[in-house]
C-alpha positions in Angstrom: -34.1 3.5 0.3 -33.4 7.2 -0.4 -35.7 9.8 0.4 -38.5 11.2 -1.8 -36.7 13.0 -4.2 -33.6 12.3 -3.7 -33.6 9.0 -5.3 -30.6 9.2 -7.7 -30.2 5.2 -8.9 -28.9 4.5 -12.2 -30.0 0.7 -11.5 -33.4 -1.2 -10.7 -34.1 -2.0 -6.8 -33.7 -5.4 -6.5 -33.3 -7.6 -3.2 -30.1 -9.8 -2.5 -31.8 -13.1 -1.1 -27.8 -13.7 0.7 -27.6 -10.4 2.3 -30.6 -9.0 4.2 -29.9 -5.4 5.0 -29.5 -5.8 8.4 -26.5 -7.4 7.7 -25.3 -6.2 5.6 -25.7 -2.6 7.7 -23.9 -4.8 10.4 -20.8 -6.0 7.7 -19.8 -2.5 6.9 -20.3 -1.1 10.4 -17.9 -3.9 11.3 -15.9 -2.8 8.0 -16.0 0.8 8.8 -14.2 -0.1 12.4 -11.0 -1.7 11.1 -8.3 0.6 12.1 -6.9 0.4 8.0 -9.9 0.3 6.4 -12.3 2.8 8.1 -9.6 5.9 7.0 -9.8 5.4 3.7 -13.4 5.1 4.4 -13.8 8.4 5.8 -11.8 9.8 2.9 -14.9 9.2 0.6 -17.5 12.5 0.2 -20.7 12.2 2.4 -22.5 12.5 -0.6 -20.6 10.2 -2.9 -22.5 6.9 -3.4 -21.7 4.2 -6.0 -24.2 5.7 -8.4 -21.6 8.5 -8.3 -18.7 5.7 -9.4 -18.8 6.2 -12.8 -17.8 10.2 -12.9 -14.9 9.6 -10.5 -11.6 9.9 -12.4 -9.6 6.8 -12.1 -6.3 7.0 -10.3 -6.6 10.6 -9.3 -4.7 11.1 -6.0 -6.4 12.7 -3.1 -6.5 16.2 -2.0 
């Protein structure tokens, strides 16, 4: 969960009975590691979170 404060969800919490979070922490650290897929993962803003999704312009090239 976010911080006090800093909470900026546009959904309702909700638990995935699948995915506990330590796995699926463990999936995108795994993720994050593949040599063609952790770039383009670094591209993304610190801040930029899917709540942020919606007000990102779609098929805008990167900087």
């Amino acid at each position: 969960p976010d911080p006090p404060g800093q909470d900026l969800s546009l959904y309702r919490p909700f638990e995935e009975p699948g995915w506990p979070r330590p796995a699926v922490r463990a999936f995108l650290s795994e993720v994050q590691a593949d040599p063609v897929v952790g770039p383009i993962l670094r591209r993304t803003p610190p801040g930029f979170t899917a709540n942020h999704a919606p007000f990102a312009p779609l098929g805008a090239e990167p900087d």
